[in-house]
PLY file of the C-alpha trace (Angstrom):
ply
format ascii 1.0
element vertex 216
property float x
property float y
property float z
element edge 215
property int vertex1
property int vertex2
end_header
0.00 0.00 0.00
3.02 2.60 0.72
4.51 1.81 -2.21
0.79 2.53 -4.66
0.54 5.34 -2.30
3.99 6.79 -3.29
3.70 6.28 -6.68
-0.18 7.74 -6.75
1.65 11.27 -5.40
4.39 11.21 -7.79
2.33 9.96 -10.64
2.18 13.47 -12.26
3.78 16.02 -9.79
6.09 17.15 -12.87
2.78 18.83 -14.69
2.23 22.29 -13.98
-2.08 20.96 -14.45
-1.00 19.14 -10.94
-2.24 21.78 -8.13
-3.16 19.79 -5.59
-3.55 15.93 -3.72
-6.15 14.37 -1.87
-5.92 11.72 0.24
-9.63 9.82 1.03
-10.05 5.95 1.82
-13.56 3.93 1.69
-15.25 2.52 4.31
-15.02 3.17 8.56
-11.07 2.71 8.62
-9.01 5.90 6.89
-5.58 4.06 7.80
-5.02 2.21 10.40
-1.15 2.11 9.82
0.89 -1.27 9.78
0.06 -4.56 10.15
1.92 -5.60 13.60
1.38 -9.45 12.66
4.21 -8.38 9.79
6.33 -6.80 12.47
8.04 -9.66 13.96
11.49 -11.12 14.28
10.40 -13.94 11.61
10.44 -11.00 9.11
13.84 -10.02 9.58
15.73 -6.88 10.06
15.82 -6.49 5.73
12.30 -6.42 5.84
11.70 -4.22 8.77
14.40 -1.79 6.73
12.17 -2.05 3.48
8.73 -1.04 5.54
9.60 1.59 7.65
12.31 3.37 5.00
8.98 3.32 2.45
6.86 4.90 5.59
9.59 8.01 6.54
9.63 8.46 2.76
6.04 8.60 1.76
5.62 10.89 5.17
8.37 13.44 3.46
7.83 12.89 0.36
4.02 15.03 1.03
6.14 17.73 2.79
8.86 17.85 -0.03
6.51 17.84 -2.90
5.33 21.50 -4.16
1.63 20.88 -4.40
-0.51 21.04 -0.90
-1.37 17.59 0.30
-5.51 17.27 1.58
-6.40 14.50 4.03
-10.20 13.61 3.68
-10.97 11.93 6.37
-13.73 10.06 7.43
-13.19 7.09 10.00
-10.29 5.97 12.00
-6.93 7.01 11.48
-4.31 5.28 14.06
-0.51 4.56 14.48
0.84 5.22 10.87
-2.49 6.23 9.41
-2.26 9.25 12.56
0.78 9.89 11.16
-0.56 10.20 7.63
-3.09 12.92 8.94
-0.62 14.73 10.68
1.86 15.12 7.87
-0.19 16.11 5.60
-0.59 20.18 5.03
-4.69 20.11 5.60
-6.94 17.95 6.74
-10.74 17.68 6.67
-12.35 15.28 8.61
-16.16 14.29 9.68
-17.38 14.81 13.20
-17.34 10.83 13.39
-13.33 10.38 12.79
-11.12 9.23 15.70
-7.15 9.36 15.96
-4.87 7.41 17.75
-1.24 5.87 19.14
-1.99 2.98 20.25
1.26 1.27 19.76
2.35 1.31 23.35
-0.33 -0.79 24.62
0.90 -3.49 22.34
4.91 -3.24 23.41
5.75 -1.06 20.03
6.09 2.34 21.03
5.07 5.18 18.28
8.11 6.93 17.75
7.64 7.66 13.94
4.52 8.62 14.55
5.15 11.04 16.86
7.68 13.05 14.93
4.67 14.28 12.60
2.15 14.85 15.44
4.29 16.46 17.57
4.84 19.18 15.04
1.05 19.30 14.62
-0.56 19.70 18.23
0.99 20.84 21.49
3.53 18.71 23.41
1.49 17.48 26.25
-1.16 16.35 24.45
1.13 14.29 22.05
2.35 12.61 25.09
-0.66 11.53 26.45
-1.97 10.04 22.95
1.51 8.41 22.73
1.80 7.18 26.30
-1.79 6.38 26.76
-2.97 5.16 23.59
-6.30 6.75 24.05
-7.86 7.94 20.80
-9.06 11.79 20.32
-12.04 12.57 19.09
-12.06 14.87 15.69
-13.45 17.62 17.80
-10.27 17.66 19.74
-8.11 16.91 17.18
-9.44 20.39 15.91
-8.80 22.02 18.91
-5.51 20.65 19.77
-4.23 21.63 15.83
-3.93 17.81 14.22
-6.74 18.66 11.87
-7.96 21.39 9.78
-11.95 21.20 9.44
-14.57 19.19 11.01
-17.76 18.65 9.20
-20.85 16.41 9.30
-20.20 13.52 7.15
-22.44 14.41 3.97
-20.36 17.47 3.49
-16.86 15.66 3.39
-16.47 15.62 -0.48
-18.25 19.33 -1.02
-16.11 20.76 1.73
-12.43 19.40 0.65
-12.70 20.13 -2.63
-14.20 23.64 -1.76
-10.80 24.16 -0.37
-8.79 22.33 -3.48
-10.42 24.40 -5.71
-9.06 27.26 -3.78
-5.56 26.27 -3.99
-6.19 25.77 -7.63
-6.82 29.45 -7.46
-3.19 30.46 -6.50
-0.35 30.40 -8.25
1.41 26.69 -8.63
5.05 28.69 -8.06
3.68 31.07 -5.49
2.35 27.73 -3.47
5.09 26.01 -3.73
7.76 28.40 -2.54
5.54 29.36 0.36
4.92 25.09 0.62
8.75 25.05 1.12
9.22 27.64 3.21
6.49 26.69 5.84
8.36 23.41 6.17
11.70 24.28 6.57
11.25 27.28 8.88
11.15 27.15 12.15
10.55 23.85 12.93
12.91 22.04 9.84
12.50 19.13 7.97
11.12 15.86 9.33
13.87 13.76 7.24
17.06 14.56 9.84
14.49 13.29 12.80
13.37 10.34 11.07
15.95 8.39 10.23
17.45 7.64 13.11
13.95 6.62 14.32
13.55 4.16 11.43
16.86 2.43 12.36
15.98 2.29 16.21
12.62 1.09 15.26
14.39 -1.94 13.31
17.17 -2.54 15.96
13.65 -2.90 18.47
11.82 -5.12 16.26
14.83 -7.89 15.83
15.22 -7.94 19.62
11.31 -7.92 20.62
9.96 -11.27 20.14
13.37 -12.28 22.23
12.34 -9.76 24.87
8.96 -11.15 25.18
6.77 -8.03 24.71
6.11 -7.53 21.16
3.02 -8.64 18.89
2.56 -12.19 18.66
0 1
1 2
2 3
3 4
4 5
5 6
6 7
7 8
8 9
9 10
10 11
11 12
12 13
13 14
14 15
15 16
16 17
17 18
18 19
19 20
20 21
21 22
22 23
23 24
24 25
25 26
26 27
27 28
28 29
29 30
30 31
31 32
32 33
33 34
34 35
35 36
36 37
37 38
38 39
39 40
40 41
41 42
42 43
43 44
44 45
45 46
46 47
47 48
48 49
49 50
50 51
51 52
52 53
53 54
54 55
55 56
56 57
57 58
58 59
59 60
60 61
61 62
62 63
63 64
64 65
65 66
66 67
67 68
68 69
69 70
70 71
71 72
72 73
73 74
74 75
75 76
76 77
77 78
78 79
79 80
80 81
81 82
82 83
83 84
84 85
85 86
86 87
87 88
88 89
89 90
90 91
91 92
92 93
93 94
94 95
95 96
96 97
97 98
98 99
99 100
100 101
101 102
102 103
103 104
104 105
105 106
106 107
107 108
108 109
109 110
110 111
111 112
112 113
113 114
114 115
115 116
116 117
117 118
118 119
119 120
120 121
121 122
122 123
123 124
124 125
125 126
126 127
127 128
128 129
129 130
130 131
131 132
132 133
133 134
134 135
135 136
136 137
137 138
138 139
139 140
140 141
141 142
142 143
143 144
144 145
145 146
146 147
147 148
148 149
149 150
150 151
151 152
152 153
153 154
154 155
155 156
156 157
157 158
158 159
159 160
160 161
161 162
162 163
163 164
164 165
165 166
166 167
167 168
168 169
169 170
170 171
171 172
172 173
173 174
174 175
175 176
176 177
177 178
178 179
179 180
180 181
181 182
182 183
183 184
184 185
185 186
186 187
187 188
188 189
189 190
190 191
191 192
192 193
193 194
194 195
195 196
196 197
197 198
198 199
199 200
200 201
201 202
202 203
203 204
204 205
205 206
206 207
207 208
208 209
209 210
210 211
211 212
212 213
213 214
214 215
């Protein structure tokens, strides 16, 4: 899925007609990040490499691209799939959407994850998603800065594109520069805080089934 998700975003980001992205799933689940059955020491640290290297670089890939990335949201967006939300530059979500960590309460810790939402809301309340594993609600995702827009669910389509169509408005150059600016000033780039997460993350997953307190 990373990979058709990567190559969806790149497909034609080299045509000036490109202006914008929009992110949407089907159904009551928006992303609910990887599959911890996969994440085991039977995999192998190659594999563990291959899965989180494609995560970081899909996650920077919608901050280092020049169009505006959209999240439409409308379900359940944990772990990776909170991550997802959070790195992209807006997102619209329906009053019915939840977001979550909830990595910790299955002995894998969210520490990619919360390199993109701890840019997005304030550091206290990353923590407690992060150490609690507690899902928000969108109401507070909106209030806490993770999320643009909260609407009722039969407005989702009307109201995203309502704002794609504005960013169609602007100029793709104009965008762009001020797409690239936002990102690298003043918080920086997520790519120098990532990849040493992605190689502690592997270096965690060949030792946790020995440990005893990984996913089974």
């Amino acid at each position: 899925m990373l990979e058709s998700l990567r190559g969806n975003i790149l497909a034609d980001i080299d045509s000036d007609d490109l202006r914008v992205i929009v992110i949407s799933a089907k159904g009551p689940v928006f992303s609910s990040g990887h599959d911890l059955k996969e994440l085991t020491s039977a995999q192998g640290r190659d594999y563990h490499t291959k899965v989180f290297q494609a995560c970081s670089e899909v996650m920077t890939l919608i901050q280092d691209i020049p169009v505006p990335v959209i999240a439409m949201v409308n379900g359940v967006a944990t772990a990776a799939g909170c991550q997802l939300v959070a790195s992209c530059d807006i997102a619209v979500v329906t009053e019915k959407s939840t977001f979550a960590t909830p990595g910790v309460n299955v002995g894998l810790f969210c520490s990619t994850p919360a390199v993109a939402i701890g840019r997005a809301v304030p550091k206290k309340v990353a923590m407690e998603m992060l150490f609690t594993g507690s899902p928000i609600s969108a109401q507070d995702a909106l209030l806490h800065g993770l999320v643009s827009k909260v609407v009722p669910e039969e407005r989702l389509e009307e109201e995203t594109l309502a704002i794609a169509r504005r960013v169609c408005q602007a100029s793709r150059p104009v965008v762009a520069l001020g797409k690239a600016t936002f990102h690298r000033w003043p918080r920086g780039g997520m790519r120098p805080t990532l990849q040493p997460l992605v190689s502690w993350w592997i270096t965690w997953l060949s030792e946790t089934d020995r440990r005893g307190y990984g996913p089974s």
